[in-house]
C-alpha positions in Angstrom: 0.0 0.0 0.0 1.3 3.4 -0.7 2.4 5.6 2.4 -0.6 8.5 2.9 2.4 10.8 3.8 3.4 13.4 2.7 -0.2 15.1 2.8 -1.2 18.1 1.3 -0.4 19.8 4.3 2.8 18.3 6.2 6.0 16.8 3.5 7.3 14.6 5.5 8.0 11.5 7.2 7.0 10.4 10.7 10.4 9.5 11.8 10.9 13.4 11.3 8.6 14.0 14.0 9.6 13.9 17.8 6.8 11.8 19.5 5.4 15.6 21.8 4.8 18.6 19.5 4.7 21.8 20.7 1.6 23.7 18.4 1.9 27.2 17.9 -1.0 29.1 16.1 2.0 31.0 14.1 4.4 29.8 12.1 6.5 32.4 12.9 6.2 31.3 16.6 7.5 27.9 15.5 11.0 29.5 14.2 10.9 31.4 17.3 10.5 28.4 19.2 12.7 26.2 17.4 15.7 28.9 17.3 15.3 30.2 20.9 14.6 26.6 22.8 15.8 23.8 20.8 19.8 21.9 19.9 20.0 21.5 16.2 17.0 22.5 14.8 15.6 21.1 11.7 13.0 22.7 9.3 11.2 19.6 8.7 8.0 21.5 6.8 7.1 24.3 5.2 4.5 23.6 3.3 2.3 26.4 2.8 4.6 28.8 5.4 3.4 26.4 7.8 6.7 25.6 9.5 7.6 22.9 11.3 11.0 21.9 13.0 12.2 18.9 15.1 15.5 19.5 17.1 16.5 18.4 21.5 15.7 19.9 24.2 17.2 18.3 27.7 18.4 15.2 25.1 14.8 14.4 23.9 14.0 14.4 20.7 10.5 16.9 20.0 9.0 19.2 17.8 7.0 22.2 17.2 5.0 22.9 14.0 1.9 25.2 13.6 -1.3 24.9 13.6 -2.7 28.3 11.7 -5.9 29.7 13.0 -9.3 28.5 14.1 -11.0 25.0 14.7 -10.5 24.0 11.0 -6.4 24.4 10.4 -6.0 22.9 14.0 -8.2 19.9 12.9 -6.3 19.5 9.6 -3.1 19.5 11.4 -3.4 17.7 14.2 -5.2 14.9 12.5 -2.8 14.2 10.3 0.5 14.2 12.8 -1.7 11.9 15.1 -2.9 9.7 12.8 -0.7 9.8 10.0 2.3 10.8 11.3 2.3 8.8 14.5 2.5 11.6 17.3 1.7 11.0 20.5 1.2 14.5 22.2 0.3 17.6 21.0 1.0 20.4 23.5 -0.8 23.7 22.3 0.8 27.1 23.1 -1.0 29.9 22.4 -2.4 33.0 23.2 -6.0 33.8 25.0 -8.4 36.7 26.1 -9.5 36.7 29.7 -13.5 36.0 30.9 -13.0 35.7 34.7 -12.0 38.3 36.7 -9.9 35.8 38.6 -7.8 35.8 35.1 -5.8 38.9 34.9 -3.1 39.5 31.7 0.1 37.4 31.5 -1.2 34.7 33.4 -1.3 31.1 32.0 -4.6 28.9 31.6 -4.1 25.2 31.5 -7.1 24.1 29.2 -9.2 21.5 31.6 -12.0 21.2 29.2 -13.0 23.6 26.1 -16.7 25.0 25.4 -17.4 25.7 22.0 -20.1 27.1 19.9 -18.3 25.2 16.5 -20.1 22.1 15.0 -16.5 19.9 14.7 -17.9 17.4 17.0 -21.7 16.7 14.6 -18.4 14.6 12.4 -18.4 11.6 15.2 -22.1 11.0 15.4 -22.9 10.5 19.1 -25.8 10.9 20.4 -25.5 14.0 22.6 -22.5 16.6 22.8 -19.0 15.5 23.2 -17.3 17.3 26.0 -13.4 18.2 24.4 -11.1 17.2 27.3 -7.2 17.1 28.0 -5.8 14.4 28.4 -5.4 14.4 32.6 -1.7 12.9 32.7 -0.6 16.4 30.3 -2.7 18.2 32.8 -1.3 16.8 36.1 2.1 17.3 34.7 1.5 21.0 33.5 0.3 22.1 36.8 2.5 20.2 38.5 5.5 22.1 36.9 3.6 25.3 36.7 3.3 25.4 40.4 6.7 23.8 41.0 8.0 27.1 38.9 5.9 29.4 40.4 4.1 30.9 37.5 0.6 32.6 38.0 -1.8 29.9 36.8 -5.5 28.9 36.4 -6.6 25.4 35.5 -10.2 25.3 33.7 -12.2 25.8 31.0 -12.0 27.3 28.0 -14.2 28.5 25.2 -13.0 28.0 21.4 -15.2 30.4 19.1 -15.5 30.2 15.6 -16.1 33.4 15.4 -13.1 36.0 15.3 -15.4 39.1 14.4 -18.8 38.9 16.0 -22.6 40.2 14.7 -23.4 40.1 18.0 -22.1 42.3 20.9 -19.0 41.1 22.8 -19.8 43.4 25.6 -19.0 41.5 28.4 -20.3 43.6 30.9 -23.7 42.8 29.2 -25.5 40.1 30.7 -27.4 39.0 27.7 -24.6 38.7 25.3 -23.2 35.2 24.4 -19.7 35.8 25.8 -21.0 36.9 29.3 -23.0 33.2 29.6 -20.0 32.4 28.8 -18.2 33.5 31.3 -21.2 33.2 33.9 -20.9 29.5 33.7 -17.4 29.8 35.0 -15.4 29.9 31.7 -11.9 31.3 32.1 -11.0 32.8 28.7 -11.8 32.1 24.8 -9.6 31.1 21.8 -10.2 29.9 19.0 -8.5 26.3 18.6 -8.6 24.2 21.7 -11.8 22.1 21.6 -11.0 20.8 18.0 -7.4 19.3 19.1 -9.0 17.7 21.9 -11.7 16.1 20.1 -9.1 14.7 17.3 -6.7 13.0 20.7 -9.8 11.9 21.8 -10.9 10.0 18.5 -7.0 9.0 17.5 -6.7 7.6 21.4 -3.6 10.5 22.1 -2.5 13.2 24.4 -3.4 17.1 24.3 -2.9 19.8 26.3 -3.8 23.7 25.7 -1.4 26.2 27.6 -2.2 29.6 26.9 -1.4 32.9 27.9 -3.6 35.8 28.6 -2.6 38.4 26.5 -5.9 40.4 26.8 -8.5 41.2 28.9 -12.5 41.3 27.7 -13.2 42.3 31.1 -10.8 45.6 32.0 -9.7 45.9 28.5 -5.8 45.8 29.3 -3.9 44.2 26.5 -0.2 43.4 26.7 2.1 45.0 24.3 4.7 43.0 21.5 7.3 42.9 24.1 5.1 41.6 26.9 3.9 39.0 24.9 7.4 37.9 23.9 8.2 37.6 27.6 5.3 36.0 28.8 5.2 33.5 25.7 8.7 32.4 26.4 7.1 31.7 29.8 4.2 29.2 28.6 7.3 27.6 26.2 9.3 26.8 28.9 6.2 25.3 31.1 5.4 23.4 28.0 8.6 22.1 27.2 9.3 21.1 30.8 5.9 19.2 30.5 7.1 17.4 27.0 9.9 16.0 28.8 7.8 14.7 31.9 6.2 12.8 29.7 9.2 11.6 27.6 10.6 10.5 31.1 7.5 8.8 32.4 7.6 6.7 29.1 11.2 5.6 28.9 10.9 4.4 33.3 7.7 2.5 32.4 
């Protein structure tokens, strides 16, 4: 039979791919990544400017490739290193705006679970709605480390929107508006990529994790600059890296 790789999307081979990739929205942020964190980087895809690269971090062998924006790149993506490329764990990294006033800017969410108003999950046919979960081993780890490193965390939901630029109003300080119910039912912040990568682990029987940092408010309206953001991302990288190679660890002492 003839291999179903390279896709459309991703030329090349799974033995290219570390077993945990980290998943940036923007390719750009994969460079970044790759240059700033990784020994011996390798550009291993750029298909479409979607770049990917595998190199070490602490001796282990991982990746980071993007994932582009919204529910329908991340499912194209993610499907395809899980189930064609043989990945194991996808770690997103990624940015978020703030629905709880417990959630203040430059903190870091670790995606529990992920609301959604998308229809990705009508594809699998149950009967009822599929909740998009983490896998709880990523989860355990991530807030294991985040606390362990001090960082200003929250672990919870999340809500992943379809919608960038909304008809309705996004006032969240109005208590009809979809976003407040949002937040009213205890949601911490909303992006726009999370539920779909937790529904594809779930179907491919893999590991996913959303980190994210708050780089906005909807509730004050304080936004962090470039700069910030840098700082902070590097941050959520490091936490997610450290994560990757928990896991790595806890496979090779099994």
């Amino acid at each position: 039979m003839q291999n179903p790789y390279p896709t459309p999307h991703i030329d090349a081979k799974p033995e290219d791919f570390g077993k945990t990739v980290l998943m940036p929205g923007d390719p750009l942020r994969s460079k970044w990544i790759a240059e700033h964190f990784f020994e011996k980087p390798v550009l291993i895809n750029n298909v479409r400017g979607v770049q990917g690269y595998t190199g070490f971090y602490k001796g282990f062998k991982l990746s980071v490739m993007a994932s582009g924006m919204g529910m329908p790149s991340m499912g194209i993506y993610s499907y395809e290193l899980f189930n064609i490329f043989d990945v194991d764990n996808i770690i997103r990294v990624g940015s978020a705006g703030a629905m709880s006033p417990q959630v203040k800017v430059r903190d870091i969410v670790l995606a529990q679970s992920a609301a959604t108003d998308s229809n990705y999950a009508h594809q699998f046919k149950t009967e009822g709605t599929l909740a998009p979960t983490a896998n709880f081993e990523l989860l355990r780890i991530g807030a294991s480390q985040a606390e362990k490193a001090g960082i200003a965390h929250h672990v919870g939901s999340v809500f992943t929107s379809d919608i960038f630029y909304s008809d309705q109003t996004t006032n969240i300080n109005d208590p009809l508006s979809p976003i407040a119910r949002w937040s009213q039912m205890g949601v911490l912040c909303v992006e726009m990529e999370t539920a779909a990568l937790y529904l594809n682990a779930a179907r491919a029987g893999k590991k996913a994790l959303s980190i994210l940092t708050i780089s906005d408010s909807l509730i004050t309206g304080e936004a962090t600059s470039a700069a910030e953001r840098q700082t902070s991302f590097a941050q959520m990288i490091e936490l997610a890296l450290q994560t990757a190679v928990e896991i790595e660890t806890s496979k090779s002492t099994r």
